[in-house]
Chimera marker file (.cmm) of the C-alpha trace (Angstrom):
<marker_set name="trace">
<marker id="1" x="-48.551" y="23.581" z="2.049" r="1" g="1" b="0" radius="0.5"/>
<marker id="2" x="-48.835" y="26.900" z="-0.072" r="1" g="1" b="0" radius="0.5"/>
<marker id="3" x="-47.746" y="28.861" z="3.149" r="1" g="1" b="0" radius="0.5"/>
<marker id="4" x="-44.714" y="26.487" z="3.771" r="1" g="1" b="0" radius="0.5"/>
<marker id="5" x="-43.970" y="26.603" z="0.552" r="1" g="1" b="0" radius="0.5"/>
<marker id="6" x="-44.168" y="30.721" z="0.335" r="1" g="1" b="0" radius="0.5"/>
<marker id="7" x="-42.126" y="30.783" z="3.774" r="1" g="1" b="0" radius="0.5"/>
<marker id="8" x="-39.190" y="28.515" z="2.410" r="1" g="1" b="0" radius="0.5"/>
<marker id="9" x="-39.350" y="31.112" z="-0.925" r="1" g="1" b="0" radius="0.5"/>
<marker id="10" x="-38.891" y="33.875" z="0.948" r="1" g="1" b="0" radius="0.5"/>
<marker id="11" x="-36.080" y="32.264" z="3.630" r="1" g="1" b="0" radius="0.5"/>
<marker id="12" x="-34.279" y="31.348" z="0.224" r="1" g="1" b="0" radius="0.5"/>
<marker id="13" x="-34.194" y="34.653" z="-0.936" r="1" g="1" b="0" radius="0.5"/>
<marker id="14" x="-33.222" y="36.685" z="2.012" r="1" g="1" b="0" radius="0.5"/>
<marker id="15" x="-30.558" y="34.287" z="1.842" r="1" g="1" b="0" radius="0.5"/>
<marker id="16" x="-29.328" y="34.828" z="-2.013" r="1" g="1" b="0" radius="0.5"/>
<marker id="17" x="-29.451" y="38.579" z="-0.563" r="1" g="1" b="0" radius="0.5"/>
<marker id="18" x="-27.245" y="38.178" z="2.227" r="1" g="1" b="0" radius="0.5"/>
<marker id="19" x="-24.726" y="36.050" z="-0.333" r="1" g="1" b="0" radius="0.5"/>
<marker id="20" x="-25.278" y="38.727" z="-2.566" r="1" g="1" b="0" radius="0.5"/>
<marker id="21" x="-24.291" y="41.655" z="-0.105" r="1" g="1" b="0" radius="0.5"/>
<marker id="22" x="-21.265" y="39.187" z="0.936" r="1" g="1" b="0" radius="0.5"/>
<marker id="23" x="-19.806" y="39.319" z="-2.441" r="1" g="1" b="0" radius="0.5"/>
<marker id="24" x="-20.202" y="42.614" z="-2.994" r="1" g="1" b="0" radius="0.5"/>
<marker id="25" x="-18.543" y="43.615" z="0.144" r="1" g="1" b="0" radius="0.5"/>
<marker id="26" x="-15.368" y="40.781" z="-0.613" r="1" g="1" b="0" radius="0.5"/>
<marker id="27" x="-15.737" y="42.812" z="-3.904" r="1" g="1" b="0" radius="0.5"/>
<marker id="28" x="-15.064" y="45.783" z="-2.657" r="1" g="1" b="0" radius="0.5"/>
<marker id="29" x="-12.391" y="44.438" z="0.190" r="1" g="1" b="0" radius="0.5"/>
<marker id="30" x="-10.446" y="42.782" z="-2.864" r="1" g="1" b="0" radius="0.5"/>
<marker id="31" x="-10.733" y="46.002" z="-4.757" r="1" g="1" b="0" radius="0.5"/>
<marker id="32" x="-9.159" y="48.541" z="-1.586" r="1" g="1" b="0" radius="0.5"/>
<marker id="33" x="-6.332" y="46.112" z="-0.849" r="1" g="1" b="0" radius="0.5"/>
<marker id="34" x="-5.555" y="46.177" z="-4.368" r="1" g="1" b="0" radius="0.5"/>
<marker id="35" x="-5.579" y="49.887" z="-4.022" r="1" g="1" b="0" radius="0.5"/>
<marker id="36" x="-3.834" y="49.856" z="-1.375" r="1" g="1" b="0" radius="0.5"/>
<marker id="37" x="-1.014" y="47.868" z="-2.637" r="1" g="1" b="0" radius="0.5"/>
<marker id="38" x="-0.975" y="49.974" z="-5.844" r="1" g="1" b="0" radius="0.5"/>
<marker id="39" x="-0.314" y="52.725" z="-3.075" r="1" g="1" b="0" radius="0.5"/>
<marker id="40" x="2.491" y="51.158" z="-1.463" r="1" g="1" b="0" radius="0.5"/>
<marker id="41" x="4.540" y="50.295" z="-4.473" r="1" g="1" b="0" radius="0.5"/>
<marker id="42" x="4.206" y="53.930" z="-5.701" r="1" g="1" b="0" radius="0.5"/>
<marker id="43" x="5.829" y="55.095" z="-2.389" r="1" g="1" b="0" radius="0.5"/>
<marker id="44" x="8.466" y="52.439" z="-2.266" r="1" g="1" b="0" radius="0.5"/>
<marker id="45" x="9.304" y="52.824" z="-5.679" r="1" g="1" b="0" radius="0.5"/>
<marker id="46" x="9.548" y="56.247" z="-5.061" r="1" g="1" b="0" radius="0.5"/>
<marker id="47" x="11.794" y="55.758" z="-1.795" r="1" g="1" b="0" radius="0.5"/>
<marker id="48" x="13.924" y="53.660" z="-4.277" r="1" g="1" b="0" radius="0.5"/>
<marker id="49" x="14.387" y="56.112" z="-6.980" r="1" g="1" b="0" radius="0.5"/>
<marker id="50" x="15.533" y="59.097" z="-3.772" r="1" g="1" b="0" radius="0.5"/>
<marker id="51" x="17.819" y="56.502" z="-2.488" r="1" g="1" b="0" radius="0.5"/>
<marker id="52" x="16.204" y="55.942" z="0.697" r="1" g="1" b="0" radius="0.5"/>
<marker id="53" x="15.499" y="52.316" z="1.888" r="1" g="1" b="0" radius="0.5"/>
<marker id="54" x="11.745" y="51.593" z="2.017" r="1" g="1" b="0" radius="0.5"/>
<marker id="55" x="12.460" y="48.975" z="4.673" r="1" g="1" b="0" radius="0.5"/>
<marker id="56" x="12.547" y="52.344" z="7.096" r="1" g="1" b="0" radius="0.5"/>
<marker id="57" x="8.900" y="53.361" z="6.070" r="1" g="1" b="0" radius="0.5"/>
<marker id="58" x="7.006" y="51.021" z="8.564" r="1" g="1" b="0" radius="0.5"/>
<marker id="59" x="3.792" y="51.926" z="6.934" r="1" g="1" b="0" radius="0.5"/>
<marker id="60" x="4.708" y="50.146" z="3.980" r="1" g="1" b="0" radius="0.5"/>
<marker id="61" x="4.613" y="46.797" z="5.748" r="1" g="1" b="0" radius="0.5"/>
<marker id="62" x="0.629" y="47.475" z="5.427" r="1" g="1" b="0" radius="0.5"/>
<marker id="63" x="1.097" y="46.750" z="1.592" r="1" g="1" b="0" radius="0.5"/>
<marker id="64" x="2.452" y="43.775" z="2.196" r="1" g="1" b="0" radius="0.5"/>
<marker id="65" x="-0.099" y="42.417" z="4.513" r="1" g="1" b="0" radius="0.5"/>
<marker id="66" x="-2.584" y="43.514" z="2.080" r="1" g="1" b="0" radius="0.5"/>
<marker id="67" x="-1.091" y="42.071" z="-0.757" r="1" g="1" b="0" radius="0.5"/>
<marker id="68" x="-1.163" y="38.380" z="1.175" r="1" g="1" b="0" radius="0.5"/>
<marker id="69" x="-4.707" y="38.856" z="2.524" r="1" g="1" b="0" radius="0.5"/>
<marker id="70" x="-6.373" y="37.745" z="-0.923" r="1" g="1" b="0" radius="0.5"/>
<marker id="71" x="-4.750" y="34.665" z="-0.850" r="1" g="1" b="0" radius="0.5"/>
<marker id="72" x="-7.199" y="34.072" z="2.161" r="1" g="1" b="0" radius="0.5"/>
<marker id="73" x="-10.572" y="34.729" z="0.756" r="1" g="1" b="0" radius="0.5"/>
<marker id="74" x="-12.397" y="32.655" z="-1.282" r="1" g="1" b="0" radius="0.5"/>
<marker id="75" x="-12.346" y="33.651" z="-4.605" r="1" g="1" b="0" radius="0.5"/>
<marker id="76" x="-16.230" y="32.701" z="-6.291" r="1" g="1" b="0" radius="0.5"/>
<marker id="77" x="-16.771" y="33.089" z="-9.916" r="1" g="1" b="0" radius="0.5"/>
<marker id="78" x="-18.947" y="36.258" z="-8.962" r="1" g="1" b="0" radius="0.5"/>
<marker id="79" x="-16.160" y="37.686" z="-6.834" r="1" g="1" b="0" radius="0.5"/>
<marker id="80" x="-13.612" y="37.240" z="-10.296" r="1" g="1" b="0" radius="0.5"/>
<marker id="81" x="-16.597" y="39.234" z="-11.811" r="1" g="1" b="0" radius="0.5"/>
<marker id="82" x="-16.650" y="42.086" z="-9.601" r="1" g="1" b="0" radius="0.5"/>
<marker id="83" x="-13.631" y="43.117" z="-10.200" r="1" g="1" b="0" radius="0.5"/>
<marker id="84" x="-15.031" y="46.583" z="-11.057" r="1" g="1" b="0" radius="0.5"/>
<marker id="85" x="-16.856" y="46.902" z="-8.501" r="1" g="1" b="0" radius="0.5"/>
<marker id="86" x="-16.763" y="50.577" z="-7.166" r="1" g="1" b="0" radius="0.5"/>
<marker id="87" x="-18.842" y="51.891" z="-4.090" r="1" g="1" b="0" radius="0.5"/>
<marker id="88" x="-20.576" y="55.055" z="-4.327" r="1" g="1" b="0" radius="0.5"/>
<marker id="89" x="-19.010" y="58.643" z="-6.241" r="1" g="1" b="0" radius="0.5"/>
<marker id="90" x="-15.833" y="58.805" z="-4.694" r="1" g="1" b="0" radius="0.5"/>
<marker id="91" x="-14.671" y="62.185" z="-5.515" r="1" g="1" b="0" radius="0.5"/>
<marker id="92" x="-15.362" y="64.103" z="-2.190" r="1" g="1" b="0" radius="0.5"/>
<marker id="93" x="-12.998" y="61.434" z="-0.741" r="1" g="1" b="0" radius="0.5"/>
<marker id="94" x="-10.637" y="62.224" z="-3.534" r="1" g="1" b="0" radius="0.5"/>
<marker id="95" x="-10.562" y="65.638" z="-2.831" r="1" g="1" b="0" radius="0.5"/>
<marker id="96" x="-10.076" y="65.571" z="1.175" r="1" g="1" b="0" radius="0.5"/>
<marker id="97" x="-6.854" y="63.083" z="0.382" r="1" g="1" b="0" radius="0.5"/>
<marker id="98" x="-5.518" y="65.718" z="-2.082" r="1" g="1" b="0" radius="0.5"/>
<marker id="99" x="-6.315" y="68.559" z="0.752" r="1" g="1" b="0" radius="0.5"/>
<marker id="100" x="-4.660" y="66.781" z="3.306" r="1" g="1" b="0" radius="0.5"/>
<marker id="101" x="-1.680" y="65.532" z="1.220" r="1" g="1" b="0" radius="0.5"/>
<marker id="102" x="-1.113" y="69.256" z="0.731" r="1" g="1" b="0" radius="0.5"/>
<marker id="103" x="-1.087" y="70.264" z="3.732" r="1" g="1" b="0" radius="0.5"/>
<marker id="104" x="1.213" y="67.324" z="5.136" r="1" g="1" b="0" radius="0.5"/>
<marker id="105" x="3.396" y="68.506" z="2.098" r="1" g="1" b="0" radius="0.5"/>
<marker id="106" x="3.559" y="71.930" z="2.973" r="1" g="1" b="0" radius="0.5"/>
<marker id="107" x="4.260" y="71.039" z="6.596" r="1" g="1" b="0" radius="0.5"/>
<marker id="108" x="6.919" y="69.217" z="5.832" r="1" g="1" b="0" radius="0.5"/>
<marker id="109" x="8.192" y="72.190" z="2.857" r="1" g="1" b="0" radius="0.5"/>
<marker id="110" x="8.432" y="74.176" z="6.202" r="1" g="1" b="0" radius="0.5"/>
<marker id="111" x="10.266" y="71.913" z="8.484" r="1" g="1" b="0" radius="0.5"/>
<marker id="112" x="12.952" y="71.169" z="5.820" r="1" g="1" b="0" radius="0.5"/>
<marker id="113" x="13.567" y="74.980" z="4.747" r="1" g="1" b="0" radius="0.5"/>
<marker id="114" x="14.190" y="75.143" z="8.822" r="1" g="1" b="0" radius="0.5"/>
<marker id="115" x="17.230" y="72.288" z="8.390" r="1" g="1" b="0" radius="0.5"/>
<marker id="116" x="14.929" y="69.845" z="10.322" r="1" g="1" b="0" radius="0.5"/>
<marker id="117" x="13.957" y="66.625" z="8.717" r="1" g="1" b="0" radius="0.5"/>
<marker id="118" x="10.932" y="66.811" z="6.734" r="1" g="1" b="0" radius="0.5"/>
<marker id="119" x="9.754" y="63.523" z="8.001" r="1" g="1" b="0" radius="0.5"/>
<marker id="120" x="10.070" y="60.655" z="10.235" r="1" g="1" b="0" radius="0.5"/>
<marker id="121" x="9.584" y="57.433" z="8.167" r="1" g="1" b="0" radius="0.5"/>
<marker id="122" x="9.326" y="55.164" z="11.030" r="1" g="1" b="0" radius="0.5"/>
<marker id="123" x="6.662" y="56.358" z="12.142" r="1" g="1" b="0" radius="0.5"/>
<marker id="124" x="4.232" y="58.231" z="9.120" r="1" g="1" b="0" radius="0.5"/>
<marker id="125" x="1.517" y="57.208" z="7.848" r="1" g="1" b="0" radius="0.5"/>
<marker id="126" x="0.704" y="56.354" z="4.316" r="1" g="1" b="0" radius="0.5"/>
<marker id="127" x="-1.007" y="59.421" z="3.501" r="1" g="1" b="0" radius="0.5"/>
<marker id="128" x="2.119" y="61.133" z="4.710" r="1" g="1" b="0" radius="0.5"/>
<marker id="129" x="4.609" y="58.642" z="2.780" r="1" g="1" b="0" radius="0.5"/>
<marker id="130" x="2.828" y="59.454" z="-0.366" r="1" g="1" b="0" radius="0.5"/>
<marker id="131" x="2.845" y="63.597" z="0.493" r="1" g="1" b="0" radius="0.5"/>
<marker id="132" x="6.624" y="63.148" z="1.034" r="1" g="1" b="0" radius="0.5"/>
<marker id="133" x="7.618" y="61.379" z="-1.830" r="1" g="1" b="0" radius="0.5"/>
<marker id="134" x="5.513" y="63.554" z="-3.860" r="1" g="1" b="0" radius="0.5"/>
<marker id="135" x="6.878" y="66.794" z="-2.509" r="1" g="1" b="0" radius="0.5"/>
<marker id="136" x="10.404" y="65.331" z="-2.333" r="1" g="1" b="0" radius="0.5"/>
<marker id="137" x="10.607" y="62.658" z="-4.402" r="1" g="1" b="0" radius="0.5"/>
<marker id="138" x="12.475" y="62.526" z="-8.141" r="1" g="1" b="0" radius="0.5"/>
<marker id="139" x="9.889" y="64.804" z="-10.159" r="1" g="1" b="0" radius="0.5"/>
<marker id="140" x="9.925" y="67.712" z="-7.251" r="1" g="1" b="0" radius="0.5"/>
<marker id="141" x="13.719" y="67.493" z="-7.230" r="1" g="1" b="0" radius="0.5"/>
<marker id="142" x="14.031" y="68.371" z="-10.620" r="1" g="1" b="0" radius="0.5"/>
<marker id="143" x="10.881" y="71.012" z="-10.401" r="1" g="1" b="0" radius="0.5"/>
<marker id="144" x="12.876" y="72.458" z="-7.442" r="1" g="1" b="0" radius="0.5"/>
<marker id="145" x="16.158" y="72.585" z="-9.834" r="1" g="1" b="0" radius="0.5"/>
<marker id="146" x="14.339" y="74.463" z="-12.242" r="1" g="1" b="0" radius="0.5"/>
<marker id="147" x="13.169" y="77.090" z="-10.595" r="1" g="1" b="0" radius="0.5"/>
<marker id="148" x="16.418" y="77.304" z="-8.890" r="1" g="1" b="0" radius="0.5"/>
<marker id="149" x="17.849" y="77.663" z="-12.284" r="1" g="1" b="0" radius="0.5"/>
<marker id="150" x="15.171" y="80.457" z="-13.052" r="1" g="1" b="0" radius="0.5"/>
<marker id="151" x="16.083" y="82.583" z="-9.951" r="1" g="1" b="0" radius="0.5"/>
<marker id="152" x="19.709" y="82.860" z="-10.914" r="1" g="1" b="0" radius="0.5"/>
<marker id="153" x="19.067" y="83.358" z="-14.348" r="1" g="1" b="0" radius="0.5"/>
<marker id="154" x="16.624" y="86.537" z="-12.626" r="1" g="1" b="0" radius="0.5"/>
<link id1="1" id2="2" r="1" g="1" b="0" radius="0.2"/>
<link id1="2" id2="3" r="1" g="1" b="0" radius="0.2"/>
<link id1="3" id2="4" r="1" g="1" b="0" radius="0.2"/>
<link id1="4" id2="5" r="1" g="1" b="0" radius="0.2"/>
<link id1="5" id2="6" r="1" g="1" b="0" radius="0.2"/>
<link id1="6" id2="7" r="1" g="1" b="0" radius="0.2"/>
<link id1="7" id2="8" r="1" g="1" b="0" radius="0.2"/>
<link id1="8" id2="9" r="1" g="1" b="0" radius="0.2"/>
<link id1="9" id2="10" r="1" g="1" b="0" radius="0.2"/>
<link id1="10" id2="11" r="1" g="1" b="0" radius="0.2"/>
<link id1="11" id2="12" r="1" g="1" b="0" radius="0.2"/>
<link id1="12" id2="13" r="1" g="1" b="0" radius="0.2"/>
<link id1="13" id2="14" r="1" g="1" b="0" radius="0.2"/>
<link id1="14" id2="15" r="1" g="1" b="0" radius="0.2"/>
<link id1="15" id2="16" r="1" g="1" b="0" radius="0.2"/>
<link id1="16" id2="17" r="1" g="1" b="0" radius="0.2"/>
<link id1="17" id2="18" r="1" g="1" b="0" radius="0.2"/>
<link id1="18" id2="19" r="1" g="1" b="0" radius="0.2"/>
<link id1="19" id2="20" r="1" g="1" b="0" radius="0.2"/>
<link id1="20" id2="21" r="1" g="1" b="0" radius="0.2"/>
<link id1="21" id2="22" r="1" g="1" b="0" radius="0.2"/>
<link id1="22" id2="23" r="1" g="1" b="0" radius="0.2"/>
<link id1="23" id2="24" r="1" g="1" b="0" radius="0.2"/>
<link id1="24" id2="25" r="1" g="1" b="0" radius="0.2"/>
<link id1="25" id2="26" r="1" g="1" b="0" radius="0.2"/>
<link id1="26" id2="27" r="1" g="1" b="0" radius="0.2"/>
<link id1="27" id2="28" r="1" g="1" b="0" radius="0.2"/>
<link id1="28" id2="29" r="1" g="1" b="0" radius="0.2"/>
<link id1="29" id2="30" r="1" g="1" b="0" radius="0.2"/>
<link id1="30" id2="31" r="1" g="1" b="0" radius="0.2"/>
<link id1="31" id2="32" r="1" g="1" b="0" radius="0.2"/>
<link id1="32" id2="33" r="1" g="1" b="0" radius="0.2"/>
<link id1="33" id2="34" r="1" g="1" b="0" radius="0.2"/>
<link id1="34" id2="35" r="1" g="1" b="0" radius="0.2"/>
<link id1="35" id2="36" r="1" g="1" b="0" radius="0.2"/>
<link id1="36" id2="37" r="1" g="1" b="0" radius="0.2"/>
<link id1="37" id2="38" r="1" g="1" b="0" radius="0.2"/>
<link id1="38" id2="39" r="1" g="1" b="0" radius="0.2"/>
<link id1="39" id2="40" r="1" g="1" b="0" radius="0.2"/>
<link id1="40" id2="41" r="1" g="1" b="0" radius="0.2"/>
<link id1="41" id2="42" r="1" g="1" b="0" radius="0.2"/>
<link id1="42" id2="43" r="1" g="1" b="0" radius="0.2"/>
<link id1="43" id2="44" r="1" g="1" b="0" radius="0.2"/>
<link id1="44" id2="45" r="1" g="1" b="0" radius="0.2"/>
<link id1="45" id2="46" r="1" g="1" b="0" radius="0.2"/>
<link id1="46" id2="47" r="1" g="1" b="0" radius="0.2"/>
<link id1="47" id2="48" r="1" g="1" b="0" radius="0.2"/>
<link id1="48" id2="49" r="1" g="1" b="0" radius="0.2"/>
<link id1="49" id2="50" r="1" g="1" b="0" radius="0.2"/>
<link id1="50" id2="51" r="1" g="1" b="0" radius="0.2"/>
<link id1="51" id2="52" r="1" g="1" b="0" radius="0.2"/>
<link id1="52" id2="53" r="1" g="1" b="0" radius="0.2"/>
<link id1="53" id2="54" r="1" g="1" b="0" radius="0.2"/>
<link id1="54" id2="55" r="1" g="1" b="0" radius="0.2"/>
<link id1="55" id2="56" r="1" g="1" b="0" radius="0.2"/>
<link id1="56" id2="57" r="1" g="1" b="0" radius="0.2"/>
<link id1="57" id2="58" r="1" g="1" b="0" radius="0.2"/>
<link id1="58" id2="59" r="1" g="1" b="0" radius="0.2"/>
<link id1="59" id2="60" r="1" g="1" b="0" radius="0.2"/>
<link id1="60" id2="61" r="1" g="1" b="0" radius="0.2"/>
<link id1="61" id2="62" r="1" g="1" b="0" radius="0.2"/>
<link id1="62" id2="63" r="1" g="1" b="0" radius="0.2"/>
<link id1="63" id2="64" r="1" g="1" b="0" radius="0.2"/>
<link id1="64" id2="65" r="1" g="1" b="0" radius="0.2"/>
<link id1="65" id2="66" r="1" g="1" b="0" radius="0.2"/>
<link id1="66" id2="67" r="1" g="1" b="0" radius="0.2"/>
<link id1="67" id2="68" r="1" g="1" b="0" radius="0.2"/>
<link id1="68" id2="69" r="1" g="1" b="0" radius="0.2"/>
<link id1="69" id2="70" r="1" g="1" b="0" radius="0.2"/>
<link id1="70" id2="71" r="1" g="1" b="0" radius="0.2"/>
<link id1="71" id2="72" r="1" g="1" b="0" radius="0.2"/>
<link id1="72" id2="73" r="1" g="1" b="0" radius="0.2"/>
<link id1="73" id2="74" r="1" g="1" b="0" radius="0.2"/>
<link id1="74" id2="75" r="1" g="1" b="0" radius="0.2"/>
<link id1="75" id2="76" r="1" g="1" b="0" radius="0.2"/>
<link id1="76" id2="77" r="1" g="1" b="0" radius="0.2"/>
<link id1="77" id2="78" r="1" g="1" b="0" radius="0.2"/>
<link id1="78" id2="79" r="1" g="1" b="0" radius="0.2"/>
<link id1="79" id2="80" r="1" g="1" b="0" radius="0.2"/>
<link id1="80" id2="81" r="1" g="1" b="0" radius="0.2"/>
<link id1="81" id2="82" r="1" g="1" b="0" radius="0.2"/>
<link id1="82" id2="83" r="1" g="1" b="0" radius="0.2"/>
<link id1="83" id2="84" r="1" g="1" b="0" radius="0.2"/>
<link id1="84" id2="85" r="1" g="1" b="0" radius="0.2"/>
<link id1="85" id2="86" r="1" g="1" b="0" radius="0.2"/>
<link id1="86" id2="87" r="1" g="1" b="0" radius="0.2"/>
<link id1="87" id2="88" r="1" g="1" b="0" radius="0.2"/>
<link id1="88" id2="89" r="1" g="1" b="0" radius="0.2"/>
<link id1="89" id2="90" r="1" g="1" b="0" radius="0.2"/>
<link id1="90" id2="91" r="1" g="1" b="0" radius="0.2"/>
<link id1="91" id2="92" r="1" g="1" b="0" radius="0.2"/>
<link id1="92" id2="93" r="1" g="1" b="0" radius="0.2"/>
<link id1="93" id2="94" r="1" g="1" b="0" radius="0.2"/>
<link id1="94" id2="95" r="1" g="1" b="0" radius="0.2"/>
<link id1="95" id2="96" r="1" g="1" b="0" radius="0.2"/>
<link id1="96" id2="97" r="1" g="1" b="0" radius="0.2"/>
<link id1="97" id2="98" r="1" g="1" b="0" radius="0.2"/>
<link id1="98" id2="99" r="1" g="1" b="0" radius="0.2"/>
<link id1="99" id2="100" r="1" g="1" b="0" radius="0.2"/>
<link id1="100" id2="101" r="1" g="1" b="0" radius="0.2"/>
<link id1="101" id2="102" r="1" g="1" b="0" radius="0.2"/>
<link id1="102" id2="103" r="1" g="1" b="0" radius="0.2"/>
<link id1="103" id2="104" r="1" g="1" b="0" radius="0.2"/>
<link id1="104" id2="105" r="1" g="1" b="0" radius="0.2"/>
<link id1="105" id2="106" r="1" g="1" b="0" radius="0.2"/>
<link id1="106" id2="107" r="1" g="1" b="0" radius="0.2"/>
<link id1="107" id2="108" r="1" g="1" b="0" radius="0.2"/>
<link id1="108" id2="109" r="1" g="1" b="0" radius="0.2"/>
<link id1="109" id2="110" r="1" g="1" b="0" radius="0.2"/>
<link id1="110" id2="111" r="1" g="1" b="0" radius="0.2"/>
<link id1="111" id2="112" r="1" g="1" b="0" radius="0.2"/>
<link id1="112" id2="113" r="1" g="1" b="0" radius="0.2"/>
<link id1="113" id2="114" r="1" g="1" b="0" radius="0.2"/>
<link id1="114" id2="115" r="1" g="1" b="0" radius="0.2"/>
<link id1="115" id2="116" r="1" g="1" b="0" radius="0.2"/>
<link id1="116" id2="117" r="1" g="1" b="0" radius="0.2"/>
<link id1="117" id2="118" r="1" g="1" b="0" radius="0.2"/>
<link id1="118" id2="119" r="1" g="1" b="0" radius="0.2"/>
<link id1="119" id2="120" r="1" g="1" b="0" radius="0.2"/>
<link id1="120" id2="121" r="1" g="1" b="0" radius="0.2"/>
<link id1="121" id2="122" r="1" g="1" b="0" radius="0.2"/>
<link id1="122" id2="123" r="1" g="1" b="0" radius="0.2"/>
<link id1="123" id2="124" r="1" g="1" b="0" radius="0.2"/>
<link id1="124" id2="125" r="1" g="1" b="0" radius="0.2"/>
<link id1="125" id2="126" r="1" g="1" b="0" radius="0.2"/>
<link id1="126" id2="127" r="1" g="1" b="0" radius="0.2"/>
<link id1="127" id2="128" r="1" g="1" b="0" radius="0.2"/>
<link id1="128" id2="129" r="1" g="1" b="0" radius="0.2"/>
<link id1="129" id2="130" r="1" g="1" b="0" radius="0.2"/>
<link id1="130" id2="131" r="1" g="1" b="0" radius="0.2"/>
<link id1="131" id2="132" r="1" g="1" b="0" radius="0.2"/>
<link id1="132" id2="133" r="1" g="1" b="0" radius="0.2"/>
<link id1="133" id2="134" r="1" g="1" b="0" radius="0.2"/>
<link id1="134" id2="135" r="1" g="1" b="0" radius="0.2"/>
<link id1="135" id2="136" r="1" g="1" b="0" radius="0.2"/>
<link id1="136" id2="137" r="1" g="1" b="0" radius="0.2"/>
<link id1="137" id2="138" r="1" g="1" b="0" radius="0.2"/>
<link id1="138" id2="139" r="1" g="1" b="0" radius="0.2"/>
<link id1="139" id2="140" r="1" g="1" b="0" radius="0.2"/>
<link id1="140" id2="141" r="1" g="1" b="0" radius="0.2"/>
<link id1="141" id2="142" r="1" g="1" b="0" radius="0.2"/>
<link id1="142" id2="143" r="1" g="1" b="0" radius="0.2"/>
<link id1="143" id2="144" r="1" g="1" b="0" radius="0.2"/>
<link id1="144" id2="145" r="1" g="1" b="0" radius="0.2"/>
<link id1="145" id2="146" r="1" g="1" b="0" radius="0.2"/>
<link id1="146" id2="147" r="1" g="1" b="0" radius="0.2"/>
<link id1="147" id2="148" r="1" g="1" b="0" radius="0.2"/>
<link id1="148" id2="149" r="1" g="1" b="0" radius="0.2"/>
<link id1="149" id2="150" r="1" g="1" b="0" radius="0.2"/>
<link id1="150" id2="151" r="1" g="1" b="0" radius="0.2"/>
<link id1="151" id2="152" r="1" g="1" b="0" radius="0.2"/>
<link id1="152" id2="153" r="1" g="1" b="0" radius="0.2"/>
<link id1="153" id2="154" r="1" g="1" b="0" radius="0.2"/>
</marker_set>
């Protein structure tokens, strides 16, 4: 009785493990569409404010989907709780975005001193979106003036 007793213990807690490890990951799901949908407004917004229709950056459509995919998971008391719920030091991740947003921006630098188009928004990626409208977008327009400015003033 002891040993069927011990057995149905340990069956239970593997169990509250595996429920455990299911939260967390939901956790973490919840937390990277949020991210990701954080992402997408920041590019649209910033499509908006260049006066170029986000409805042309396909990518975007991913922050849509993302933003409707919560509705579809169940949503426990512990998964409310993890809200912070972070995986592990994220920074060298961090850092190879930043690298490879600058060199998508610099690409793209080069293609529109050349007259072509910098980018193609039917068909870039996120990453890309977010290089553009950060090397193009409002605040680079008026860092570009500037030193425009400073070169005839030279």
């Amino acid at each position: 009785m002891a040993r069927d007793f011990e057995r149905r213990l340990a069956r239970a807690e593997t169990a509250a493990h595996a429920l455990g490890g299911v939260d967390a990951q939901a956790g973490r799901r919840r937390c990277s569409l949020r991210a990701l949908v954080a992402v997408c407004d920041i590019v649209r917004e910033r499509l908006v404010a260049m006066r170029i229709d986000p409805e042309l950056a396909v990518a975007l459509r991913r922050g849509e989907e993302a933003a409707a995919e919560p509705a579809g998971m169940p949503d426990t008391r512990e998964l409310r709780a993890s809200k912070a719920v972070t995986g592990p030091n994220s920074s060298g991740a961090r850092d190879r975005v930043y690298t490879e947003m600058a060199r998508i921006a610099d690409r793209m630098t080069e293609r529109f001193s050349r007259g072509e188009e910098p980018i193609n928004l039917g068909n870039a990626s996120l990453v890309e979106l977010l290089a553009f409208v950060s090397a193009f977008g409002p605040i680079a327009q008026v860092d570009l003036a500037i030193d425009e400015m400073r070169r005839d003033d030279g």
